[in-house]
PLY file of the C-alpha trace (Angstrom):
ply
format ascii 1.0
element vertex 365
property float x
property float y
property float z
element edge 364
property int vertex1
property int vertex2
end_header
4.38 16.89 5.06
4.15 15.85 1.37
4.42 11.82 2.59
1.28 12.54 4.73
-0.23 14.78 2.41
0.25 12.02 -0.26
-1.04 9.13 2.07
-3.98 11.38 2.49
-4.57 11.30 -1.53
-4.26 7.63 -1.38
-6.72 7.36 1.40
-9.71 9.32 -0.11
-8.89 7.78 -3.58
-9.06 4.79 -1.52
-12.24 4.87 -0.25
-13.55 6.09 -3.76
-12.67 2.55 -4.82
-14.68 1.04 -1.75
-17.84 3.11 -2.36
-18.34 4.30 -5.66
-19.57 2.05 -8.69
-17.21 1.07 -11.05
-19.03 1.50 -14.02
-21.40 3.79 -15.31
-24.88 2.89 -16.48
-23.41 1.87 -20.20
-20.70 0.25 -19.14
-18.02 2.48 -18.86
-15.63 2.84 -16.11
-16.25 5.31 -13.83
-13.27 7.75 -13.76
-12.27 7.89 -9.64
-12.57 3.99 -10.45
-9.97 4.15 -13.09
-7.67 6.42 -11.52
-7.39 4.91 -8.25
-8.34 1.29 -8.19
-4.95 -0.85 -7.75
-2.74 2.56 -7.73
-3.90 3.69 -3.89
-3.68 0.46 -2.14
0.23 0.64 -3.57
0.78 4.15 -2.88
0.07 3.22 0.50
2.52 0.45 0.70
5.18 2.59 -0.93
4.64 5.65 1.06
4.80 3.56 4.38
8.56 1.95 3.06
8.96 6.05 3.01
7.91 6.86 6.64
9.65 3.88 8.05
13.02 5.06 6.28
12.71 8.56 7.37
11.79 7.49 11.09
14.37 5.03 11.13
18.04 6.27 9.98
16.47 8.74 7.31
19.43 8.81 4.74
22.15 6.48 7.01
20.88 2.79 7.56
20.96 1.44 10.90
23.22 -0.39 12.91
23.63 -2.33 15.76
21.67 -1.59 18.81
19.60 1.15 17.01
19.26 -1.14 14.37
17.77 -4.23 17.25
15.62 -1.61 18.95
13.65 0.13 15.70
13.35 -3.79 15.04
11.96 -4.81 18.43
9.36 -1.78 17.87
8.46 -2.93 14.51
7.39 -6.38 15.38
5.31 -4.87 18.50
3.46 -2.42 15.52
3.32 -5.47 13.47
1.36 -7.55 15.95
-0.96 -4.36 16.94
-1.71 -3.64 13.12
-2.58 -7.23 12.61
-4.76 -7.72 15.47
-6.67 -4.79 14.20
-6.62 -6.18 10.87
-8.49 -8.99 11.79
-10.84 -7.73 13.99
-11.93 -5.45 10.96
-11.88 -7.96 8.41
-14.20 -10.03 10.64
-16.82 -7.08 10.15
-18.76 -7.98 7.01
-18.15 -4.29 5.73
-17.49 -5.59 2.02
-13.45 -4.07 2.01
-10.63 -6.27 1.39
-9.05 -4.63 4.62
-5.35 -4.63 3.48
-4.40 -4.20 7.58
-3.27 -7.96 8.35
-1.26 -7.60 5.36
0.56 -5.06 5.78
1.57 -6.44 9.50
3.15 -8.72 7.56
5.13 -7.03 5.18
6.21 -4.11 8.08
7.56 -7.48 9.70
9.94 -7.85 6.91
11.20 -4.52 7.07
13.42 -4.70 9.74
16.22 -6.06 7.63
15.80 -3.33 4.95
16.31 -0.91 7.76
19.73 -1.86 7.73
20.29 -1.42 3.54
21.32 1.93 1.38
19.28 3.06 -0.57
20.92 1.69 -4.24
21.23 -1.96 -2.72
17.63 -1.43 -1.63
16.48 -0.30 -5.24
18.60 -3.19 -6.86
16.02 -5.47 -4.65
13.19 -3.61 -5.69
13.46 -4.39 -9.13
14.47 -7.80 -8.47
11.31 -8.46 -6.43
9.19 -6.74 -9.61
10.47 -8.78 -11.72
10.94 -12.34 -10.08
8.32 -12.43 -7.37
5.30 -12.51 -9.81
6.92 -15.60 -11.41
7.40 -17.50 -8.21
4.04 -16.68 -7.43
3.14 -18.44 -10.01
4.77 -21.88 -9.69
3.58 -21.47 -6.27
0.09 -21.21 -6.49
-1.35 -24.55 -8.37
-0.15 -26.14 -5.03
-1.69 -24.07 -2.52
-5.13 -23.76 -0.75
-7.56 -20.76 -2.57
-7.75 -17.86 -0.15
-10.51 -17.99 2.39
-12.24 -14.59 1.63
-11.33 -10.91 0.70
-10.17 -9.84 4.72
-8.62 -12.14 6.76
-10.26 -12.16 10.37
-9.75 -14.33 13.80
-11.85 -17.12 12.36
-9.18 -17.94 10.07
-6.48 -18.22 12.68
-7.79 -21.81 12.88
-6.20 -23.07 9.81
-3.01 -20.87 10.13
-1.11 -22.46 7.19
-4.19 -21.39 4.55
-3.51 -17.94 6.22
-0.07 -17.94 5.89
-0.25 -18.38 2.28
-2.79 -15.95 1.69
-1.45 -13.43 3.32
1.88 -13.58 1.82
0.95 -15.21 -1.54
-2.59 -16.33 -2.66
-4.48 -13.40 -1.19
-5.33 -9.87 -2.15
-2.49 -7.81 -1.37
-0.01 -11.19 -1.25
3.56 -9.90 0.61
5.36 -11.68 -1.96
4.72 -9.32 -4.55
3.89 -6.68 -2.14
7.51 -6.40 -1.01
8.42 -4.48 -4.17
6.76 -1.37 -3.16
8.47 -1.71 0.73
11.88 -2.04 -1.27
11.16 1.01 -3.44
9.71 3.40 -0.60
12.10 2.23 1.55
15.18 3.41 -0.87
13.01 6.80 -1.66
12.99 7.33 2.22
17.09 7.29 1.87
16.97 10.19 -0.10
17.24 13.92 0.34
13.74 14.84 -0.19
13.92 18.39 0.93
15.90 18.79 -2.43
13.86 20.20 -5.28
16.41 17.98 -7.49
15.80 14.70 -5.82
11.84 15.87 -5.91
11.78 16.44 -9.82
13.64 12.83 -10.37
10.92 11.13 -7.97
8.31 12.65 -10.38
10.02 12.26 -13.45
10.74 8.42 -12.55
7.59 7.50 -11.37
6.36 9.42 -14.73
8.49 7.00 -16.77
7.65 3.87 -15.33
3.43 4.41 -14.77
3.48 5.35 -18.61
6.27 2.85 -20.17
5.01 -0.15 -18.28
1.24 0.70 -19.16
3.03 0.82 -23.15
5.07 -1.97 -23.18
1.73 -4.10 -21.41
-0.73 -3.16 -24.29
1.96 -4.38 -27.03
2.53 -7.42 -25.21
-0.99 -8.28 -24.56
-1.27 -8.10 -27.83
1.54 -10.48 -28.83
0.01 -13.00 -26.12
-3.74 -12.71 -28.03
-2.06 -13.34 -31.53
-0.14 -16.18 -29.87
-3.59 -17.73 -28.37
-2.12 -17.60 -24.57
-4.33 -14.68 -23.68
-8.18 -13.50 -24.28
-8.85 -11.01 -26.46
-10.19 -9.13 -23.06
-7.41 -9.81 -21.08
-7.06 -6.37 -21.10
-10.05 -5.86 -19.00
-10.18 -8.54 -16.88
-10.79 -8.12 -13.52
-8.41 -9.88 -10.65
-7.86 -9.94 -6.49
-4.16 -10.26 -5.75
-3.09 -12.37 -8.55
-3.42 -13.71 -12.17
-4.24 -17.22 -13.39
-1.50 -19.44 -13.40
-2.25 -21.26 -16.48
-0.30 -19.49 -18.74
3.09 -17.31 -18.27
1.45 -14.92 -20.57
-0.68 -13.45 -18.43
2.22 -11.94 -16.75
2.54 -9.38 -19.07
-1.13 -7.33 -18.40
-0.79 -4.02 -16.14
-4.96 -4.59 -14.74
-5.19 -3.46 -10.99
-4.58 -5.89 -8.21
-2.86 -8.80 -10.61
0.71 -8.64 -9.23
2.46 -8.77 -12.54
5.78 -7.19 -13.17
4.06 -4.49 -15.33
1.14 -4.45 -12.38
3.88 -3.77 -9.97
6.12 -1.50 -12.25
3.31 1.03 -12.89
1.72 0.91 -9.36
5.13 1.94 -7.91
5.28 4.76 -10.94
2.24 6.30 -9.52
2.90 5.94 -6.46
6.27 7.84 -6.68
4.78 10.36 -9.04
1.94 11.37 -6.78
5.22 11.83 -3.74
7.34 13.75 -6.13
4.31 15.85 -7.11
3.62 16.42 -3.33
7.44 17.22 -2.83
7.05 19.93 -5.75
4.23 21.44 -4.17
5.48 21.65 -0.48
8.31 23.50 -1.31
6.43 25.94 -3.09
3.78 26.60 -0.14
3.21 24.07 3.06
0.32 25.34 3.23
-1.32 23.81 0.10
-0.48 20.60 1.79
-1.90 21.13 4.96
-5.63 19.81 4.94
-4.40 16.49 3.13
-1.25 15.79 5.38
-3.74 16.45 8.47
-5.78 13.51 6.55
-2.05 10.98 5.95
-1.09 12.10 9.68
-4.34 9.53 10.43
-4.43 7.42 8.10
-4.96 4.17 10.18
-7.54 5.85 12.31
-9.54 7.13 9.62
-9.61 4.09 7.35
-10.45 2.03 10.45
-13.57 4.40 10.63
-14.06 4.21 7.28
-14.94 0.42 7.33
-16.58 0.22 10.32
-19.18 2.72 9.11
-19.51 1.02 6.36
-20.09 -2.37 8.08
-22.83 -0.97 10.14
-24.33 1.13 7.04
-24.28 4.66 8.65
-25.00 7.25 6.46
-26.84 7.57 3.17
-27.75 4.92 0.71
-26.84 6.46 -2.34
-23.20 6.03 -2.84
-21.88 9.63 -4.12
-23.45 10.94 -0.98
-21.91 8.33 1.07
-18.51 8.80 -0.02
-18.72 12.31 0.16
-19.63 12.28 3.43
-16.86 10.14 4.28
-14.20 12.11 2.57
-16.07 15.36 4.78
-15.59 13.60 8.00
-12.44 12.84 7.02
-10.97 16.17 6.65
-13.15 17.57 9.76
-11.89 14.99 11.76
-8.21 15.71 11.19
-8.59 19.27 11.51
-10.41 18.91 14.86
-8.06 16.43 16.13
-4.80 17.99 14.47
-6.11 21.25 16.16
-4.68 19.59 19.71
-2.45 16.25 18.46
0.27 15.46 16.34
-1.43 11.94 15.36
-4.54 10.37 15.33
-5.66 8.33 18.38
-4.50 4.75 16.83
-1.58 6.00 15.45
-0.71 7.41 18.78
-1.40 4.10 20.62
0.52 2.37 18.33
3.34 4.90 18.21
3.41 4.33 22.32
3.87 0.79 22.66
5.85 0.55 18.92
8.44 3.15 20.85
8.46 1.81 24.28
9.91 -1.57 23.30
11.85 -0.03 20.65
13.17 2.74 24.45
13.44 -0.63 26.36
16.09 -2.65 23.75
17.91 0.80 22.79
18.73 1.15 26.85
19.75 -2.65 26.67
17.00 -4.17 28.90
15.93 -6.80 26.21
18.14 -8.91 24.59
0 1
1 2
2 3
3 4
4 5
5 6
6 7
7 8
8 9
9 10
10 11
11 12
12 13
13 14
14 15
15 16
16 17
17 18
18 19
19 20
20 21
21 22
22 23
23 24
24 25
25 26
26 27
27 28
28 29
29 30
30 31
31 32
32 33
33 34
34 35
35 36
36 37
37 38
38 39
39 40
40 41
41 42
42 43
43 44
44 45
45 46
46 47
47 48
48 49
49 50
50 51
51 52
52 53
53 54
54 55
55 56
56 57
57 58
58 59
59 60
60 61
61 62
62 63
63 64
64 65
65 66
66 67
67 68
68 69
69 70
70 71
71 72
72 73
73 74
74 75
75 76
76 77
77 78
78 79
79 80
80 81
81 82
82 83
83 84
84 85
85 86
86 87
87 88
88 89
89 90
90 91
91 92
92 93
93 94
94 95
95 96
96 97
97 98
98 99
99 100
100 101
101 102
102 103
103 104
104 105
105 106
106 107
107 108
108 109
109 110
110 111
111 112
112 113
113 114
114 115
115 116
116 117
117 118
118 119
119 120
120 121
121 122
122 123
123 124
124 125
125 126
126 127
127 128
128 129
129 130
130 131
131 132
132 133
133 134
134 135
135 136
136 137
137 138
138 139
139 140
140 141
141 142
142 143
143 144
144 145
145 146
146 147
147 148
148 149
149 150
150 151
151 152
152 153
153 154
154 155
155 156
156 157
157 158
158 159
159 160
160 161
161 162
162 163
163 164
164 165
165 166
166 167
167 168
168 169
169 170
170 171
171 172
172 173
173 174
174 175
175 176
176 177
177 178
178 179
179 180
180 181
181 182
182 183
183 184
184 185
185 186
186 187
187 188
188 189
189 190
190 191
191 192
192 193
193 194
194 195
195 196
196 197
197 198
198 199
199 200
200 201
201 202
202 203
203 204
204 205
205 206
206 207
207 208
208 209
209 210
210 211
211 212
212 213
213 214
214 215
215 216
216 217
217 218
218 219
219 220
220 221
221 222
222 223
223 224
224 225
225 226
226 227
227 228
228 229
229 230
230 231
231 232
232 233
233 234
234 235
235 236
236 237
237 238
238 239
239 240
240 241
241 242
242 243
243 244
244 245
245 246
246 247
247 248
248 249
249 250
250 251
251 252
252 253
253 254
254 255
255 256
256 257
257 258
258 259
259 260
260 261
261 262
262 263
263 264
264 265
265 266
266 267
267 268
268 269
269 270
270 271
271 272
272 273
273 274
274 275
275 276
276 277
277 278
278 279
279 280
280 281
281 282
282 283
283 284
284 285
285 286
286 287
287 288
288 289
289 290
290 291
291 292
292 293
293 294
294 295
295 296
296 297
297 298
298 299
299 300
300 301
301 302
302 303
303 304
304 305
305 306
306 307
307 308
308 309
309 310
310 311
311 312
312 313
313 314
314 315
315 316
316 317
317 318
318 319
319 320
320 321
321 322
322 323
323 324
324 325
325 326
326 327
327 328
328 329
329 330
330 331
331 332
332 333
333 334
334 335
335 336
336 337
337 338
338 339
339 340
340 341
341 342
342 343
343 344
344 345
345 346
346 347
347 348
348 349
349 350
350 351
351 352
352 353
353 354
354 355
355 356
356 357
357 358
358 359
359 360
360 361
361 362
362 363
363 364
């Protein structure tokens, strides 16, 4: 309950980001743009590492047969979710739909499926800390990104999509695999333990404030030195940092992919869970409107941008977004009333689980 409830955090913060202005009138940031801007998109990430570990193996990594069938059902979920990634990001609704993306970093998670949780936390940090640098040396030789969503138009040039999707774009699975590491190794763990819950919290604690410290003095180091802006603090970036200096590895601004980027995302993202974990074992029922909300998440975003590509609802934006965040919740309690999961979710689920039924009984393979 506390991963849904948490995904459910992650997806109104999300669509705060999508809707809301990000600055007031003088200039300022607007505060749901502060707080969630960068840090849902990677909660999401990190909390789905979480569900796959607890629906595959839970604590005891798979092997074998079980291991070949939850990977057979992954790469039919992969292929649905990016299908439907596309098709959204073809829409013109003005999201970077993160969908196609993350079809492509579920499809690297079958081989984590088979990892314990300390191996799998080993190549967390290793991925933090060495995938923003290959990104780098990568980039001055490949093709700019197309746009923020991929969509079926761009299935024409597949090697431009390739590399956006896993490098060059806005949620680029090179760096993206950090959080799938790190929620994957989470997933390993007790979590019913109020223990384990207080060191999720108290870990994501430490890194979401160290990493934001250790950026500002380095920033600051890389201004003195001249290989940084004196806003480089502010900047704005989609998926990645310029690659004309190494020094711009060291800022923590949303959606740049650096080290620090990734670092405090992840601390969030954990924090938020351990939070949640605190909270259900104290009464389930506090959780219960958001986890009906994460029980749909793919549903309910997918909603969420088709609305706004067809510009239902109000013009002004606070009223928009809180009527999205309404429907939301009345949504999931009207469909939770009668169903475990939303209607995607379900159809995915189906045909994710039937080819995963088909290889566990040995007819594939």
């Amino acid at each position: 309950m506390a991963v849904d409830a948490a995904r459910g955090v992650a997806l109104v913060a999300m669509m705060a980001v999508h809707v809301l202005p990000s600055t007031n009138p003088d200039g300022t940031a607007v505060l749901g743009e502060a707080l969630a801007r960068g840090r849902a998109s990677a909660a999401f990430a990190v909390l789905a590492g979480v569900a796959l570990s607890l629906a595959h193996g839970g604590s005891s990594p798979l092997r074998g047969r079980a291991w070949g069938a939850a990977s057979a059902g992954l790469a039919v979920r992969c292929a649905v979710i990016g299908a439907l990634g596309l098709l959204l990001g073809g829409l013109g609704s003005g999201v970077a739909v993160i969908l196609t993306y993350y079809a492509v970093l579920f499809a690297l998670a079958a081989p984590l499926l088979a990892v314990r949780a300390a191996v799998l936390a080993r190549i967390a940090v290793g991925c933090g800390l060495l995938a923003p640098v290959l990104s780098q040396l990568l980039r001055p030789g490949l093709p700019l990104k197309n746009g923020p969503s991929p969509n079926w138009t761009d299935l024409d040039d597949p090697v431009t999509l390739l590399t956006e999707l896993t490098v060059t774009g806005y949620y680029p699975v090179l760096v993206w695999t950090t959080y799938l590491c790190a929620g994957v190794a989470v997933g390993r763990l007790q979590l019913t333990s109020r223990r384990v819950a207080a060191g999720v919290l108290a870990t994501g604690a430490v890194l979401a404030v160290g990493s934001v410290a250790a950026s500002r003095w380095l920033v600051a180091r890389g201004v003195d030195a001249g290989g940084l802006p004196a806003d480089a603090e502010i900047a704005a970036f989609s998926g990645t940092v310029p690659a004309d200096s190494w020094w711009w590895l060291v800022v923590d601004s949303p959606h740049s992919g650096t080290p620090l980027d990734l670092a405090h995302t992840t601390g969030t993202a954990l924090a938020l869970l351990g939070v949640l974990l605190v909270l259900g074992q104290l009464s389930r029922r506090l959780l219960a409107p958001l986890a009906w909300v994460g029980s749909m998440t793919l549903t309910l975003y997918s909603a969420h941008v088709v609305a706004l590509a067809n510009g239902y609802g109000p013009d002004d934006p606070e009223q928009i977004y809180g009527l999205h965040v309404a429907a939301a919740f009345v949504l999931a309690a009207a469909w939770r009333s009668e169903h475990e999961r939303g209607p995607l979710e379900h159809a995915v689920s189906q045909a994710s689980r039937g080819t995963a039924r088909v290889v566990a009984r040995g007819g594939v393979g």
